[in-house]
C-alpha positions, 0 to 999 in steps of 0.5 A: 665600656665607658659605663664599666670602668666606673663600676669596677672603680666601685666594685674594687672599693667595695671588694677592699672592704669585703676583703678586710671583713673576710680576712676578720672573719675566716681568722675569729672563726677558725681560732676564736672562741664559740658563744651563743648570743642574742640580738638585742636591738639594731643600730647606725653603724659609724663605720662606714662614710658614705652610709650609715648601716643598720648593724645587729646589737648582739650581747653574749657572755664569754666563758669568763662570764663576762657579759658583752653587748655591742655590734658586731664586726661587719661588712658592707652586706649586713643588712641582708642578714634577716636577724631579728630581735631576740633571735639567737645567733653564734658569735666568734670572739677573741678571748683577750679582746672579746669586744672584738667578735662577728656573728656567723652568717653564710650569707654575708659571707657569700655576698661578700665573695661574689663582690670579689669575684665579679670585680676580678672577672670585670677587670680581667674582661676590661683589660682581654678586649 
């Protein structure tokens, strides 16, 4: 049980970040706008402190035909996305702010609520015993 609480420790500052991302997702999927753009290249993300990602450079043109080339808004899980270079992918963006964007990728996603999950029901089974 000693070995748990450190891995719900993890888990919850994990699912903090996985939270933050989803909420950044559901909210750029559901009202933004659509764009089909291209992975042009990967990167180090600055994000996060304990590791640096490599995070997908996606360049999209918005409907003001405006071109923007940049990293996408990420969790903790994007490298187990298999995008490739010059690969196309659907990009969801904010008309006002269109730097501000994130790549639709079921698998980020889903990583990202089963992190949720198995640290509520870790923490729901620590504190049944």
């Amino acid at each position: 049980m000693k070995v748990l609480i450190p891995l719900l420790l993890g888990g919850l500052f994990y699912s903090l970040f996985s939270g933050l991302f989803l909420l950044s997702y559901y909210r750029l999927v559901s009202r933004a706008y659509k764009a089909t753009g291209m992975i042009t290249g990967f990167d180090r993300s600055e994000f996060f402190l304990l590791r640096k990602l490599f995070v997908s450079l996606v360049r999209f043109k918005t409907r003001h035909n405006t071109w923007i080339e940049r990293q996408p808004d990420h969790s903790v899980s994007h490298e187990l996305n298999a995008f490739v270079r010059q690969g196309e992918v659907r990009v969801y963006y904010q008309e006002d702010r269109p730097e501000t964007f994130v790549i639709e990728s079921g698998l980020e996603v889903f990583v990202n609520w089963l992190v949720i999950i198995l640290t509520l029901a870790g923490i729901v089974w620590l504190f049944c015993q």
